[in-house]
C-alpha positions as CSV (number, residue, x, y, z in Angstrom):
1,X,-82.6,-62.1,-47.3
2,X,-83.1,-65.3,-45.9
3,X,-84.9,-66.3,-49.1
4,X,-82.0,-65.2,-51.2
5,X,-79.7,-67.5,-49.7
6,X,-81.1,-70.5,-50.2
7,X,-82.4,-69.7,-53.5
8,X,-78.3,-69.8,-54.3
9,X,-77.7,-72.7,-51.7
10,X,-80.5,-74.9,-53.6
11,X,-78.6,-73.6,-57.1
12,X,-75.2,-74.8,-55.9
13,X,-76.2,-77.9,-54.9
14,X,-78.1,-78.4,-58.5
15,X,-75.2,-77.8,-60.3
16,X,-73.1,-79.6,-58.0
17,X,-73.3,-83.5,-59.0
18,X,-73.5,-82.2,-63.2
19,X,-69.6,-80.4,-62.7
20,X,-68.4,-83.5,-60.5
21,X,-70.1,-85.8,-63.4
22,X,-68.3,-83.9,-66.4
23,X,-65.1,-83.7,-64.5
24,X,-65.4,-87.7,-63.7
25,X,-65.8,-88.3,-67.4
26,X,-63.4,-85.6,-68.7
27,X,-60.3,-87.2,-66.3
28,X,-61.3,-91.0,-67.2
29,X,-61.1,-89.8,-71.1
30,X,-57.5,-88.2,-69.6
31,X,-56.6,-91.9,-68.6
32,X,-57.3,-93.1,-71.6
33,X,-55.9,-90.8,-74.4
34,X,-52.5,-91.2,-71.7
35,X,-52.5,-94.8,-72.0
36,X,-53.4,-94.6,-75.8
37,X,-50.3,-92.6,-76.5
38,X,-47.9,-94.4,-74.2
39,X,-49.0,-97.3,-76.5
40,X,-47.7,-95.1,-79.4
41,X,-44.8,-93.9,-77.9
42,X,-43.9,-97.1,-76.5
43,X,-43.9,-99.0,-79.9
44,X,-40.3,-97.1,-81.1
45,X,-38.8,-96.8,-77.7
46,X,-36.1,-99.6,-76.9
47,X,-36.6,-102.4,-74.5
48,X,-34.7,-100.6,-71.9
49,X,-36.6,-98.3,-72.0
50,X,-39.7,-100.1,-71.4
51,X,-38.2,-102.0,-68.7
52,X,-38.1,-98.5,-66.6
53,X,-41.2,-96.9,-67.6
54,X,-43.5,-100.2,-67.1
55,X,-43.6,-99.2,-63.4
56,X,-44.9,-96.2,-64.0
57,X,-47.3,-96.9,-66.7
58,X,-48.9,-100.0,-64.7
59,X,-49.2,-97.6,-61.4
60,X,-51.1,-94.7,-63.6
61,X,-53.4,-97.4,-64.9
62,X,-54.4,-98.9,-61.8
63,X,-54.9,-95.3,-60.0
64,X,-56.7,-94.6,-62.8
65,X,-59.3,-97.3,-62.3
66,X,-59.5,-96.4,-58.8
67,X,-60.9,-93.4,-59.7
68,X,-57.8,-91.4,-58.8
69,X,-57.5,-89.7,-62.3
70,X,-55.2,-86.6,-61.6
71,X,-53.0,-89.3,-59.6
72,X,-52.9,-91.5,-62.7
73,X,-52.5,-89.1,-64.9
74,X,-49.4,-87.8,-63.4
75,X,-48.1,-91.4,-63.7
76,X,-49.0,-92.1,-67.3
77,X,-47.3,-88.8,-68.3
78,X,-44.1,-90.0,-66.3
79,X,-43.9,-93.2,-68.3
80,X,-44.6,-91.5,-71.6
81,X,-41.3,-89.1,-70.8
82,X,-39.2,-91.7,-69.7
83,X,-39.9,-93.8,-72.6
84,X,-39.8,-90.4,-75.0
85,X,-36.2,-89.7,-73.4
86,X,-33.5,-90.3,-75.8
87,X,-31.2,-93.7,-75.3
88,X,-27.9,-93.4,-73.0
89,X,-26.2,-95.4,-75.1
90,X,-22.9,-94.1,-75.6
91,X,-22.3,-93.1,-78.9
92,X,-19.6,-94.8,-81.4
């Protein structure tokens, strides 16, 4: 019994640093492809529009190259909606 068990401890701890490895690369490729399309997005949207998500796009980066991807993430996805939101200009 006692073999069997850390048979499956040695396993997991195998495996262990390969999952955290894919998942590190997989999230930085998530910061990325975030700040790629805000780049796109951010092309048509209007200055005022840039003025309010450039807070959010400049947090997401730098969390992202802290290594605090799902943070980042989160950030970069803000700034893409705010600058994806239609104008409030009042219409004529």
């Amino acid at each position: 019994m006692k073999i069997r068990h850390v048979v499956i401890a040695s396993a997991a701890l195998a495996i262990a640093p390969a999952a955290f490895a894919q998942e590190t690369v997989q999230s930085t490729a998530d910061c990325a492809s975030l700040q790629a399309q805000y780049d796109q997005v951010a092309s048509a949207a209007t200055a005022e529009q840039l003025s309010q998500a450039k807070a959010a796009r400049d947090e997401g980066e730098k969390l992202c190259s802290e290594g605090k991807a799902a943070e980042g993430a989160a950030k970069l996805k803000e700034a893409i909606s705010q600058i994806s939101a239609p104008s409030q200009q009042p219409s004529s």
